[in-house]
Backbone as a printed PyTorch tensor [residue, N CA C, xyz], in Angstrom:
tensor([[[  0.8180,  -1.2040,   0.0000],
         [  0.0000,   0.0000,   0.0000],
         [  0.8590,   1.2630,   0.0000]],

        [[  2.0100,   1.2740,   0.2510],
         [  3.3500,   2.2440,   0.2840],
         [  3.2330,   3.1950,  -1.6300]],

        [[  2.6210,   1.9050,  -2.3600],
         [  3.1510,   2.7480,  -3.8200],
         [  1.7280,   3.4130,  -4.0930]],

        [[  0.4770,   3.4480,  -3.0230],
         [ -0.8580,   3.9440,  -3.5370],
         [ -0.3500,   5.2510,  -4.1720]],

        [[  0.3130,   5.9460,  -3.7960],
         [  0.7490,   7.6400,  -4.4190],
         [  0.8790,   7.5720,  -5.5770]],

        [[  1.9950,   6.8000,  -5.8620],
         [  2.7830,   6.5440,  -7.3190],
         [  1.7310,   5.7590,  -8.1740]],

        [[  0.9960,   5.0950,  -7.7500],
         [ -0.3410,   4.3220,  -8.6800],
         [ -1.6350,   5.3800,  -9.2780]],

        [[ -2.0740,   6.1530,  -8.0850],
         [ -2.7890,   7.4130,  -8.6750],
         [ -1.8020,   8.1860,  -9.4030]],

        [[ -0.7850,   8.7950,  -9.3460],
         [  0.1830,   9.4470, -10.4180],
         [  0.2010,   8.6010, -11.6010]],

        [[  0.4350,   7.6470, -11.4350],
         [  0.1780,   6.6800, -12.8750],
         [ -1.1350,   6.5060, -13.7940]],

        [[ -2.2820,   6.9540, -13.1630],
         [ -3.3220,   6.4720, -13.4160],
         [ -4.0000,   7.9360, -14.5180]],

        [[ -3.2020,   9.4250, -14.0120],
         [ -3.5920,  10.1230, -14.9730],
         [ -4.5780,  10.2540, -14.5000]],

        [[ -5.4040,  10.4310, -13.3770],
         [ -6.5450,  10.7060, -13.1470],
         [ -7.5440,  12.1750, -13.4860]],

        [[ -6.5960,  13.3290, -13.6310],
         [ -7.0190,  14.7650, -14.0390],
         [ -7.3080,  14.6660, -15.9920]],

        [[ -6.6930,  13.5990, -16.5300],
         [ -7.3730,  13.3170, -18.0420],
         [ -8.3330,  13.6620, -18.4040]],

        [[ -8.3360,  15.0310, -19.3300],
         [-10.0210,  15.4480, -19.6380],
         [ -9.9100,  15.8640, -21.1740]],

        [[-10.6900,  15.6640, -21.5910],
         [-10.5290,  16.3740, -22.5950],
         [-11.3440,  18.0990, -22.3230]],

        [[ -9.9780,  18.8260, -22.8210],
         [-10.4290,  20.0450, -22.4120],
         [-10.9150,  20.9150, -23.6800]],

        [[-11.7210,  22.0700, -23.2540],
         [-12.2410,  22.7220, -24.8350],
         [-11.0500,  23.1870, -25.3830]],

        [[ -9.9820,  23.8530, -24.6140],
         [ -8.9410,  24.0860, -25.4090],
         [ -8.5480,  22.8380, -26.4460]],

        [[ -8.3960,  21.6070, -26.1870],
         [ -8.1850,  20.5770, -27.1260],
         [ -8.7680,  20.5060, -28.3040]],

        [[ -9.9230,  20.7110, -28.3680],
         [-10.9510,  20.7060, -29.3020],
         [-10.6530,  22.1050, -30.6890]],

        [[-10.2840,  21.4320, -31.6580],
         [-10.2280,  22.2440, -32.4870],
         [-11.3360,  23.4230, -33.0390]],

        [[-11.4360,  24.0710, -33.5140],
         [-12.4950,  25.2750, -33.7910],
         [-13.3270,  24.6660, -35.3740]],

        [[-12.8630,  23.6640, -35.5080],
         [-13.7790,  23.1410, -37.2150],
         [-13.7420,  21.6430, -37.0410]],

        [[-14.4930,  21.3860, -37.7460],
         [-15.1240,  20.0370, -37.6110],
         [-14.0330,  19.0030, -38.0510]],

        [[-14.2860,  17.6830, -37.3510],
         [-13.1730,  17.0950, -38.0230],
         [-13.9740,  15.4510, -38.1410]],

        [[-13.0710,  14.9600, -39.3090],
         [-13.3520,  13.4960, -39.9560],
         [-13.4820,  12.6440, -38.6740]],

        [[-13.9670,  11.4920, -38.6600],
         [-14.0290,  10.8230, -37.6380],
         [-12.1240,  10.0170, -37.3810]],

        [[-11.4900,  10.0310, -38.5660],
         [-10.1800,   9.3080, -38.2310],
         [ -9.3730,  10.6280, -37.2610]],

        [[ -9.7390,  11.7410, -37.6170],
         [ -8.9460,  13.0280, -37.1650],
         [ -9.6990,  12.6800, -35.5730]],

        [[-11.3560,  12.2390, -35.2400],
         [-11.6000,  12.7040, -33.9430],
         [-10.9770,  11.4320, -33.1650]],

        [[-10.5300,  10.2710, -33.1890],
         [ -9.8550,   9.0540, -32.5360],
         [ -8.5830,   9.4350, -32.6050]],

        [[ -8.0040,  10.3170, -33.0920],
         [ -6.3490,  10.1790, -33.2260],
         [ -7.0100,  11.5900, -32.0650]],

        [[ -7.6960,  12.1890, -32.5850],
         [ -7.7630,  13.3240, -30.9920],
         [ -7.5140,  12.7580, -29.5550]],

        [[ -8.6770,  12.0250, -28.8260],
         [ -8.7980,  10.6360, -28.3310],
         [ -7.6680,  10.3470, -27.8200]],

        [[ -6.8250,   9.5300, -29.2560],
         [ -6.3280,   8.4320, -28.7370],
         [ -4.8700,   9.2090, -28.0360]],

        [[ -4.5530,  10.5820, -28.6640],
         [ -3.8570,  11.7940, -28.1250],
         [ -4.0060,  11.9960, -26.8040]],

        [[ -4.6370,  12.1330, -26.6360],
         [ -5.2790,  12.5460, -25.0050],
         [ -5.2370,  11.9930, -24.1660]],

        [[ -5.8480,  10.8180, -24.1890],
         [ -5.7890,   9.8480, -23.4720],
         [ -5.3370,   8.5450, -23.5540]],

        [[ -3.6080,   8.8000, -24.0670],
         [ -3.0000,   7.5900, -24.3540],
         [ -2.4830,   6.7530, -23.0060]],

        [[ -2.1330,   8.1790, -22.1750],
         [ -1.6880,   8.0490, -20.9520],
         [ -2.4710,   7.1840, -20.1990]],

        [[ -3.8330,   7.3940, -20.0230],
         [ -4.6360,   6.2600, -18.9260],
         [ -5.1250,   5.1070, -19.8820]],

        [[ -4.4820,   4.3780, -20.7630],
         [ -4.5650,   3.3090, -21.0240],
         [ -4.4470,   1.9130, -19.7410]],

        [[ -4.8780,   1.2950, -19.9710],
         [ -4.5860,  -0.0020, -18.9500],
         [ -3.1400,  -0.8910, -19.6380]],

        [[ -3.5990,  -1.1820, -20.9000],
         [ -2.3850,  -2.3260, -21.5320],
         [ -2.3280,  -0.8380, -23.1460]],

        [[ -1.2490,  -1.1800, -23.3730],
         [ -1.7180,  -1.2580, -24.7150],
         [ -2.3310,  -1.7190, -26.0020]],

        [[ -2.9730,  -2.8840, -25.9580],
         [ -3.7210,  -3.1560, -26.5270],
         [ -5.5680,  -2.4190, -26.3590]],

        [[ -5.7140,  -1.9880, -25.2490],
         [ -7.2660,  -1.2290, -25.2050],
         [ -7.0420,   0.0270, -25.9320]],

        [[ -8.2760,   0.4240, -26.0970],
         [ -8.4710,   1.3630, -27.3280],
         [ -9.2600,   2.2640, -26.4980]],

        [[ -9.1350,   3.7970, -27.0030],
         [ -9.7730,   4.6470, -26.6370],
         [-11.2490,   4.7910, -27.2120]],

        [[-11.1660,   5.2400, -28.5670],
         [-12.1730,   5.0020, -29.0760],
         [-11.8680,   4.7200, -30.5900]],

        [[-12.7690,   3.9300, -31.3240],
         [-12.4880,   3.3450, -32.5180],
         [-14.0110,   4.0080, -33.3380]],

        [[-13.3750,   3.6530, -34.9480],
         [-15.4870,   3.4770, -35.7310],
         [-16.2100,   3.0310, -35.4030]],

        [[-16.0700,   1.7580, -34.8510],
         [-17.1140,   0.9970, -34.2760],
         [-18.0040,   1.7830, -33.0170]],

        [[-17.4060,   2.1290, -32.4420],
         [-17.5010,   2.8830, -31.2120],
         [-18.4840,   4.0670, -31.8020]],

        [[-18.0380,   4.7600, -32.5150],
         [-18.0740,   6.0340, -33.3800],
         [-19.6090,   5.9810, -33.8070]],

        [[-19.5480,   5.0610, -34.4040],
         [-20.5800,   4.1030, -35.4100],
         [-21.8230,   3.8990, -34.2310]],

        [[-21.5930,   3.1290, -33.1890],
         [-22.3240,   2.2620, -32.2510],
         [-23.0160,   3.4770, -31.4250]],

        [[-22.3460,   4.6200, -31.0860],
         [-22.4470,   5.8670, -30.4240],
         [-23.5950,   6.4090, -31.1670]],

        [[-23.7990,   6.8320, -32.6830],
         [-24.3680,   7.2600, -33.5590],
         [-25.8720,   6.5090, -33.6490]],

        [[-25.7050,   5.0260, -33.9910],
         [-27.2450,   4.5590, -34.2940],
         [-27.7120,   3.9810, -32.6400]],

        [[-27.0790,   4.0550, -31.5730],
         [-27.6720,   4.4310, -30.5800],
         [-28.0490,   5.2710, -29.9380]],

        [[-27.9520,   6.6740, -30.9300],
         [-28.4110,   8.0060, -30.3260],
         [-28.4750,   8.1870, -28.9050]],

        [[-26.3580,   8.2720, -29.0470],
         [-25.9520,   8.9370, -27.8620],
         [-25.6430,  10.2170, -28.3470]],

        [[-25.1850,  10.4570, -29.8860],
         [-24.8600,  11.5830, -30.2860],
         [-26.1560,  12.5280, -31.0350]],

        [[-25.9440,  13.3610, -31.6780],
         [-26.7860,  13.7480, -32.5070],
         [-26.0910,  13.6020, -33.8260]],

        [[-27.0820,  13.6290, -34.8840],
         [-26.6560,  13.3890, -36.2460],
         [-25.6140,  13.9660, -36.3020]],

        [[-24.8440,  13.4490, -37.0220],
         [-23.6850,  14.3300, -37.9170],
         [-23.6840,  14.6750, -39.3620]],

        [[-23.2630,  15.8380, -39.8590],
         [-23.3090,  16.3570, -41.4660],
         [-22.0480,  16.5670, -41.8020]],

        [[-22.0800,  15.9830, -43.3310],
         [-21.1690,  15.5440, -44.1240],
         [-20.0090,  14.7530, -43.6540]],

        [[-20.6190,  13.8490, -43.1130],
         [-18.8470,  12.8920, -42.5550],
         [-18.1600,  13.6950, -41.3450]],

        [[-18.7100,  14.2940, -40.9410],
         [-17.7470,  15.3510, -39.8070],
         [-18.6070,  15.4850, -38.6170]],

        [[-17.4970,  15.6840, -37.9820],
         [-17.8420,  15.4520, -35.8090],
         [-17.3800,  17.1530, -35.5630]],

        [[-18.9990,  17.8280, -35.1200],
         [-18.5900,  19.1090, -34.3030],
         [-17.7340,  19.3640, -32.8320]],

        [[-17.8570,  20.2850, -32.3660],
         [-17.0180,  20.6720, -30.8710],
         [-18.2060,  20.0340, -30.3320]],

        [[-19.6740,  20.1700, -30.1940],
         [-20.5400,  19.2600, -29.3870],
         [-20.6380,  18.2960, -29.6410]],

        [[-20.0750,  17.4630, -30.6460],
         [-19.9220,  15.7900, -30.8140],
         [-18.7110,  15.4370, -30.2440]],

        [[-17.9080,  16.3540, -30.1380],
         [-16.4920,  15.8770, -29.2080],
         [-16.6040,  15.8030, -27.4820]],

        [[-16.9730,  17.3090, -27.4240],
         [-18.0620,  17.7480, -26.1110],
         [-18.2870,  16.2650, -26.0330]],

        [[-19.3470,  15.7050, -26.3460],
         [-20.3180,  14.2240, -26.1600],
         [-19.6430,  12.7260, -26.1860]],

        [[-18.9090,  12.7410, -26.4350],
         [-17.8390,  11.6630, -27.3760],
         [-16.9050,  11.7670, -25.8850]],

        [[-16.6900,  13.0030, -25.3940],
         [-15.2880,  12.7690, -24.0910],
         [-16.7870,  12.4440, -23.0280]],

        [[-17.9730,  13.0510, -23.0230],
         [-18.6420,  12.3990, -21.5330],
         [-19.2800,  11.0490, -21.5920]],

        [[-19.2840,  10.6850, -22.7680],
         [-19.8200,   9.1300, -22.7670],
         [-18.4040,   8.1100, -22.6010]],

        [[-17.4810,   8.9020, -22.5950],
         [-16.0750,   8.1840, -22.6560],
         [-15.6770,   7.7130, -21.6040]],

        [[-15.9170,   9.0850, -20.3490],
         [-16.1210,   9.0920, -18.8140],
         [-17.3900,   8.0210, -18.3140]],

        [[-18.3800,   8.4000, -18.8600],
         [-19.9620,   7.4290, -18.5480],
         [-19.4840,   6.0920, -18.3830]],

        [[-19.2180,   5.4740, -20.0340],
         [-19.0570,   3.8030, -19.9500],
         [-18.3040,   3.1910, -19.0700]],

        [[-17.5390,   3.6170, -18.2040],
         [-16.7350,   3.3400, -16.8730],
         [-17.7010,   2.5460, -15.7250]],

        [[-19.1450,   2.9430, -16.0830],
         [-19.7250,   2.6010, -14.9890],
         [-21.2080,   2.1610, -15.5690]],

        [[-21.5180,   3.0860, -16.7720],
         [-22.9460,   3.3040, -16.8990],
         [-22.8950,   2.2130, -18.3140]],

        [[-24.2430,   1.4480, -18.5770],
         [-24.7710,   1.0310, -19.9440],
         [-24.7560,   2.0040, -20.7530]],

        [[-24.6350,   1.1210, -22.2130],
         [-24.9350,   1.7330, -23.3410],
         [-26.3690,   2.7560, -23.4290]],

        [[-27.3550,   2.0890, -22.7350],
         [-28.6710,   2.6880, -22.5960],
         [-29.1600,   3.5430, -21.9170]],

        [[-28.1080,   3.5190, -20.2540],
         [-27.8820,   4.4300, -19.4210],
         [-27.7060,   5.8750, -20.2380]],

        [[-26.7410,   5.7510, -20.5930],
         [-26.0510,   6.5790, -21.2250],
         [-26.6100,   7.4130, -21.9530]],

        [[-27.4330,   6.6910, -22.9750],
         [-28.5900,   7.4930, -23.9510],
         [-29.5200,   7.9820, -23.4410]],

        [[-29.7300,   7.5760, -22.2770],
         [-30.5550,   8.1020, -21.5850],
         [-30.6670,   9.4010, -20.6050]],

        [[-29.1090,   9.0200, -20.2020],
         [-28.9120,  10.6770, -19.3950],
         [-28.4060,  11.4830, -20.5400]],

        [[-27.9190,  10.9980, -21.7510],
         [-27.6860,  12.2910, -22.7190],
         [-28.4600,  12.9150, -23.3410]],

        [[-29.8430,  12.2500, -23.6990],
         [-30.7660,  12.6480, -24.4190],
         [-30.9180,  13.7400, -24.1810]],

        [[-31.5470,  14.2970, -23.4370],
         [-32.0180,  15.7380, -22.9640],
         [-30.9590,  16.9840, -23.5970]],

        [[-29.6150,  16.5320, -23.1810],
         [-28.7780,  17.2190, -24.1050],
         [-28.8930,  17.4570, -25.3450]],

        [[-28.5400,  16.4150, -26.2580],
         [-28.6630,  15.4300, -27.5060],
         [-29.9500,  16.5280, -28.5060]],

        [[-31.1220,  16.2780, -27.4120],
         [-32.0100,  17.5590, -27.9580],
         [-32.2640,  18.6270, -28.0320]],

        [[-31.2020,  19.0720, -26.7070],
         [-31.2880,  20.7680, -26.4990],
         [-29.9480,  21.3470, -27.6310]],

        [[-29.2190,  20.5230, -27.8520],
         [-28.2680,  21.0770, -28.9730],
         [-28.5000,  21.2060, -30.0890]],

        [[-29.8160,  20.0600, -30.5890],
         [-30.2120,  19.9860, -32.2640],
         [-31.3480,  21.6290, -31.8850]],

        [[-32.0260,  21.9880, -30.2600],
         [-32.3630,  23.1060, -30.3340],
         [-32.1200,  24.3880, -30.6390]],

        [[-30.4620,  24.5520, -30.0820],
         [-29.6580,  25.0710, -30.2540],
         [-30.4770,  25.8960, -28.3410]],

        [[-30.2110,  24.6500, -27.8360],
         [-31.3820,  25.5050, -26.5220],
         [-30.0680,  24.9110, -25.4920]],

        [[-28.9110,  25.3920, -25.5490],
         [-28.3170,  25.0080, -24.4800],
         [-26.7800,  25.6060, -24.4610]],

        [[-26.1710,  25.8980, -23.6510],
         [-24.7770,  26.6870, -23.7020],
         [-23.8020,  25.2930, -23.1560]],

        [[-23.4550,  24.7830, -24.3310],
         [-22.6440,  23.2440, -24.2520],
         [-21.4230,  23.9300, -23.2060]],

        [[-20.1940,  24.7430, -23.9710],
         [-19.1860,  25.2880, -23.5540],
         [-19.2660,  25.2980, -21.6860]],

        [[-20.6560,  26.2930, -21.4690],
         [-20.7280,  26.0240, -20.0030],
         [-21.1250,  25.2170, -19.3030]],

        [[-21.9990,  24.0070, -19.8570],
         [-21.7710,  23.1970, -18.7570],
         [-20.8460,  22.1170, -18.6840]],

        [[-20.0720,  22.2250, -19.9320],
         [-19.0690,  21.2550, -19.9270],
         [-17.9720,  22.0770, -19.1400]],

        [[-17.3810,  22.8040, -19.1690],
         [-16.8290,  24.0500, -18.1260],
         [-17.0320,  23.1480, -16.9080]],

        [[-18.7200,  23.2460, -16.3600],
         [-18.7800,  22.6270, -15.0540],
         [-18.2070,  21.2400, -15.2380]],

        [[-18.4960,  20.4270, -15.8750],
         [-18.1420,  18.8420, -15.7720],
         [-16.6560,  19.0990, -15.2790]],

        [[-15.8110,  19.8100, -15.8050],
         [-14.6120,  19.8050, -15.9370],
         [-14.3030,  20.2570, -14.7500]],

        [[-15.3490,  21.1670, -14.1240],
         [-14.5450,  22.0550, -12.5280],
         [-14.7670,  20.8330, -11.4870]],

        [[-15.9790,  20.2480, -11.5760],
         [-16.5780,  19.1200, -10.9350],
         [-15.3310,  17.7170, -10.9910]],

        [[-15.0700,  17.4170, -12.1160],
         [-13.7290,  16.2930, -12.3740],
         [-12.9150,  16.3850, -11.5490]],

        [[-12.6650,  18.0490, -11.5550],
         [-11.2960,  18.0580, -10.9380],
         [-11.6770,  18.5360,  -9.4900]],

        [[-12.4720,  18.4520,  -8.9620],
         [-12.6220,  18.5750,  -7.7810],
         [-12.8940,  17.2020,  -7.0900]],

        [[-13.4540,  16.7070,  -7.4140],
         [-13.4930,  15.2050,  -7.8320],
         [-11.9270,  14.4310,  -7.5760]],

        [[-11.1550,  14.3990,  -8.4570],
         [ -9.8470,  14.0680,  -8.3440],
         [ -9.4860,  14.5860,  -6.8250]],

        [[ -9.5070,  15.5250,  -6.7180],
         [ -8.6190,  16.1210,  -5.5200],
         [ -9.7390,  15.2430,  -4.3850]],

        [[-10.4970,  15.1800,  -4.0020],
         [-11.2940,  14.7860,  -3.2920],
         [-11.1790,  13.0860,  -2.6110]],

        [[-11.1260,  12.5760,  -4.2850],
         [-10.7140,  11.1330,  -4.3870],
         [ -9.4040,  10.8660,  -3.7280]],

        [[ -7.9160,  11.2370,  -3.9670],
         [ -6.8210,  11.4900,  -3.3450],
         [ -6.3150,  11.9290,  -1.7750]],

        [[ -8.2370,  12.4230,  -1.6930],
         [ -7.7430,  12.8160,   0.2020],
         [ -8.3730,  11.0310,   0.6320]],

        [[-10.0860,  10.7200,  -0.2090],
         [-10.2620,   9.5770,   0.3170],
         [ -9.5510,   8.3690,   0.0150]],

        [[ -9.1950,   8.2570,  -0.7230],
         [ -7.8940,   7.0030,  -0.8540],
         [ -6.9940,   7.0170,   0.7440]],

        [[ -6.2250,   7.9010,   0.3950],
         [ -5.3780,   7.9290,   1.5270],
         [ -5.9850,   7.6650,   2.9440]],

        [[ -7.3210,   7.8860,   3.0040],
         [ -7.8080,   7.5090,   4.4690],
         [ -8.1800,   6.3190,   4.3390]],

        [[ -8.6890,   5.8100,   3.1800],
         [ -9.2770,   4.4310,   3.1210],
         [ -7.9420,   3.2370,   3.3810]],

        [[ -6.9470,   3.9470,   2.7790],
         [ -5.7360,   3.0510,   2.8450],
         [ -5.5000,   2.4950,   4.5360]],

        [[ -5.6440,   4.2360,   5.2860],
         [ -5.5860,   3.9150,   6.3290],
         [ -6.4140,   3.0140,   7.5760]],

        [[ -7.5430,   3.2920,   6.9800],
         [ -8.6600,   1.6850,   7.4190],
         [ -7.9290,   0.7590,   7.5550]],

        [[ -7.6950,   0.0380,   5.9220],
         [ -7.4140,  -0.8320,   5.8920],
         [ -6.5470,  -1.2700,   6.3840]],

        [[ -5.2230,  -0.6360,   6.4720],
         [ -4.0980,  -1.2020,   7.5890],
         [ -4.4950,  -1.4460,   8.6690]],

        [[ -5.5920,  -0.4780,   9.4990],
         [ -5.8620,  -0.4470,  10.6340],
         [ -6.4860,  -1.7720,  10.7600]],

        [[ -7.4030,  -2.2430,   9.8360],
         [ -8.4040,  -3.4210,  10.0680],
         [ -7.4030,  -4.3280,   9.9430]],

        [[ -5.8120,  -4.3900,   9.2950],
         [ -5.2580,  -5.9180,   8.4040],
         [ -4.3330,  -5.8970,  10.1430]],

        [[ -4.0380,  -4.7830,  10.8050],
         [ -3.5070,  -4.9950,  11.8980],
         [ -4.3980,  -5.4940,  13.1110]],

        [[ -5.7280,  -5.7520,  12.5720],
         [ -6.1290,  -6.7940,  13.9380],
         [ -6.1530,  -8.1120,  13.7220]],

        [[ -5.1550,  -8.6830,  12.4630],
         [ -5.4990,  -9.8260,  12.0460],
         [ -3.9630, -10.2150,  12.0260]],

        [[ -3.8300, -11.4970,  12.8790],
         [ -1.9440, -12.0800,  13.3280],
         [ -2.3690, -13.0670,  11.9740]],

        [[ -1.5340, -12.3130,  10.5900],
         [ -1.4940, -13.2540,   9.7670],
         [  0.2100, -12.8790,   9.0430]],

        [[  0.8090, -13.8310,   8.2460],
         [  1.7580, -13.6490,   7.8360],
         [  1.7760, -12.9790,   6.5490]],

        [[  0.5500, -13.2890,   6.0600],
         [  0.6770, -12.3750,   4.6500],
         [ -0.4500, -10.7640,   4.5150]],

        [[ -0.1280, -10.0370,   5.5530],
         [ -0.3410,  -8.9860,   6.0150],
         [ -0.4460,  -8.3420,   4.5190]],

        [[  0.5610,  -8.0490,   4.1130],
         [  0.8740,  -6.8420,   2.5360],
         [ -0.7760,  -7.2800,   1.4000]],

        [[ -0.3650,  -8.6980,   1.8560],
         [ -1.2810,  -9.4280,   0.4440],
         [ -2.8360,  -9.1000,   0.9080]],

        [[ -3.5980,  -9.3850,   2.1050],
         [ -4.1250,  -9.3820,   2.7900],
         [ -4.9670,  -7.8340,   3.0040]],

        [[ -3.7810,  -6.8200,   2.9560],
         [ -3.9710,  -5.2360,   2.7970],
         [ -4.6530,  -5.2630,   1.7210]],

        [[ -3.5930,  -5.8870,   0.3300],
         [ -3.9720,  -5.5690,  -0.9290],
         [ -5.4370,  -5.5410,  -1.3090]],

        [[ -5.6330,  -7.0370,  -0.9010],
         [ -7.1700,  -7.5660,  -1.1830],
         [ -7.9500,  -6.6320,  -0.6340]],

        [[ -8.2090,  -6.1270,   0.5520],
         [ -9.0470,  -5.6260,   1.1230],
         [ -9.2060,  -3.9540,   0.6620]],

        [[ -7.9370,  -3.5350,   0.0950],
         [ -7.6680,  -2.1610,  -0.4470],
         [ -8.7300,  -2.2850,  -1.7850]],

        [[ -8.2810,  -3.5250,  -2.5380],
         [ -9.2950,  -3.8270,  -4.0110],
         [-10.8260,  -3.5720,  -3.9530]],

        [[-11.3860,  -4.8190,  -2.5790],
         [-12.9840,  -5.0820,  -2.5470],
         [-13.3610,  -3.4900,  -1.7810]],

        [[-12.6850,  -2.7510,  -1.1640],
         [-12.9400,  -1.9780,  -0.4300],
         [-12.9830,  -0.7980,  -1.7910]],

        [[-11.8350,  -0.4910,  -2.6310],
         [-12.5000,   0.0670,  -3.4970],
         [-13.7660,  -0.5070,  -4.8240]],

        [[-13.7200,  -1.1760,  -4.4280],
         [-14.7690,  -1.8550,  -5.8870],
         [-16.2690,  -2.0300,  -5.0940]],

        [[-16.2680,  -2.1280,  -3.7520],
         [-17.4160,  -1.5210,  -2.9170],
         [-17.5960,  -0.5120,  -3.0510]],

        [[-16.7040,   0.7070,  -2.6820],
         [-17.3490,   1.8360,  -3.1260],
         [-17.3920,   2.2860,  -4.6610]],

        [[-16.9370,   1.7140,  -5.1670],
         [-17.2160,   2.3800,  -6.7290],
         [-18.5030,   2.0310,  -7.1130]],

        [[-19.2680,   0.3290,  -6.7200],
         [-20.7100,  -0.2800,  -7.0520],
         [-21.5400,   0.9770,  -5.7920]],

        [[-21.4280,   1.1440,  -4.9080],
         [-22.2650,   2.1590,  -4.4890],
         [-22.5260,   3.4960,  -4.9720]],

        [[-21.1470,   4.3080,  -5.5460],
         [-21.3630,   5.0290,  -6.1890],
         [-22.3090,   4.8440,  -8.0880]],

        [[-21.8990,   3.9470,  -8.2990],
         [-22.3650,   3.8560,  -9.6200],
         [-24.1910,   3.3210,  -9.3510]],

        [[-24.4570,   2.2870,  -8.2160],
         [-25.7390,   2.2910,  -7.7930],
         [-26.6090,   3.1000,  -8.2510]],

        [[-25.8910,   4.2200,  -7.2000],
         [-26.5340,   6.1470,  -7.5560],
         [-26.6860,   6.1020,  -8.5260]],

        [[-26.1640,   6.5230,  -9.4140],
         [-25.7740,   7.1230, -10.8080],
         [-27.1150,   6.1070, -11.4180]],

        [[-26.5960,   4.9490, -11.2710],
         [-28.2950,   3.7030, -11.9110],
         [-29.4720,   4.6260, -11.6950]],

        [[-30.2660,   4.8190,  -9.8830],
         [-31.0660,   5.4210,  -9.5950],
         [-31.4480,   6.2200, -10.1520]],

        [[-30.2990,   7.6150, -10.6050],
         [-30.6260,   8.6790, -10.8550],
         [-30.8810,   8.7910, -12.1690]],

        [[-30.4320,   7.6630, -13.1620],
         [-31.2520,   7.3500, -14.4470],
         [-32.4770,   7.1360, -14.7510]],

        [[-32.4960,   6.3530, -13.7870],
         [-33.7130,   5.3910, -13.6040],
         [-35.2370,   6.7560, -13.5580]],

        [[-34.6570,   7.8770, -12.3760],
         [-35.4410,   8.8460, -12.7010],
         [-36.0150,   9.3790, -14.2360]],

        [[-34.8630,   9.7530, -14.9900],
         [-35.0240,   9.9010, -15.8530],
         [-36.3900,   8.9570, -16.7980]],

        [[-36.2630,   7.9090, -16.6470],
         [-37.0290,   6.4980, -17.4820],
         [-38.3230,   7.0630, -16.9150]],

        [[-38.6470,   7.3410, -15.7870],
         [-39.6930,   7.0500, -14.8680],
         [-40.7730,   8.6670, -15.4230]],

        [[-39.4430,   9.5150, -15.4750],
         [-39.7240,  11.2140, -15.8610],
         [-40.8260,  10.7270, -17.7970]],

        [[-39.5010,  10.2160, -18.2980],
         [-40.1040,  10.2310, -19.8360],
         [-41.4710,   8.7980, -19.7260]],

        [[-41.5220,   8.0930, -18.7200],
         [-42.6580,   6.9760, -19.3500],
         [-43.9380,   7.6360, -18.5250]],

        [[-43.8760,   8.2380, -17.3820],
         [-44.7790,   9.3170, -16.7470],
         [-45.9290,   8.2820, -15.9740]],

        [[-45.1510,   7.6150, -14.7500],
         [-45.5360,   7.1490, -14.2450],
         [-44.1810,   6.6630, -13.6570]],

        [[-44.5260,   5.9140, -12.0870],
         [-43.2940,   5.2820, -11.0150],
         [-43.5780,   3.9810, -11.6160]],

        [[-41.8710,   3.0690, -11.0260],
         [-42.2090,   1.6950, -10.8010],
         [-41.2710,   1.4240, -10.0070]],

        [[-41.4060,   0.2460,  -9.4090],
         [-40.3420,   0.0070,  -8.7430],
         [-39.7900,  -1.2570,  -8.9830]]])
């Protein structure tokens, strides 16, 4: 648990795509994956995973997560959309997804929405987020030692490890729980009626 520091430093966790990144004209879909794959080469897992591909591109499109695109080309709000479904699939379904974007999805073909600012917020929120995450790690770490030191076992380190893992992958299914729920609103908003 000594290298948790050096593992969040590794992990690239502040990775955003920022509007500065985003070029001012539309670009081909091979130009918006080499954007992508630019950006966020760093928080790869192996090199073999992919950031985002056509398929992806493609799959994004006739599942109306995005809004149409004209003439072969991806706007600043298809990139905008393309980096928060990028963040989403971490946790959320394909359907999830379409589902909390929609509302967007339609206020942009409205032209009824100031993308720039609330992606602004996503971005102040991320990174507050990050910093936040980095104070709770470090305390959670400290649990866990605390809990692996009431236990006379010899493989103490290994023992930490495990419990450092389920302890984060507990809280990540609680957090993402939420995130389910708060879709789920959504479903409940557009079919206009509860269920449980």
């Amino acid at each position: 648990m000594e290298k948790i520091n050096e593992i969040l430093k590794d992990l690239q966790l502040e990775s955003n795509l920022k509007l500065d990144d985003i070029p001012n004209i539309d670009l081909y879909m091979d130009q918006v994956i080499q954007l992508f794959e630019n950006k966020f080469a760093e928080t790869k897992r192996n090199d073999d995973e992919k950031i985002l591909t056509k398929t992806m591109i493609n799959n994004y499109a006739k599942g109306k997560l995005i809004f149409p695109i004209k003439n072969k080309k991806y706007s600043k709000e298809h990139l905008i959309l393309m980096s928060l479904i990028y963040q989403l699939k971490g946790a959320l379904s394909i359907n999830d997804i379409q589902m909390t974007l929609d509302g967007i999805n339609k206020r942009i073909i409205k032209e009824d929405i100031e993308l720039d600012s609330f992606y602004k917020s996503y971005l102040n929120l991320s990174k507050k987020n990050v910093a936040d995450f980095n104070e709770d790690i470090n305390e959670r770490v400290k649990d866990v030692k605390e809990e692996v030191s009431k236990m006379e076992d010899r493989n103490a380190p290994y023992l930490e490890q495990v419990l450092m893992i389920t302890s984060l992958v507990h809280m990540s299914n609680l957090y993402r729980k939420t995130a389910e729920k708060l879709v789920d609103e959504f479903i409940v908003e557009k079919e206009g009626k509860r269920h449980k």
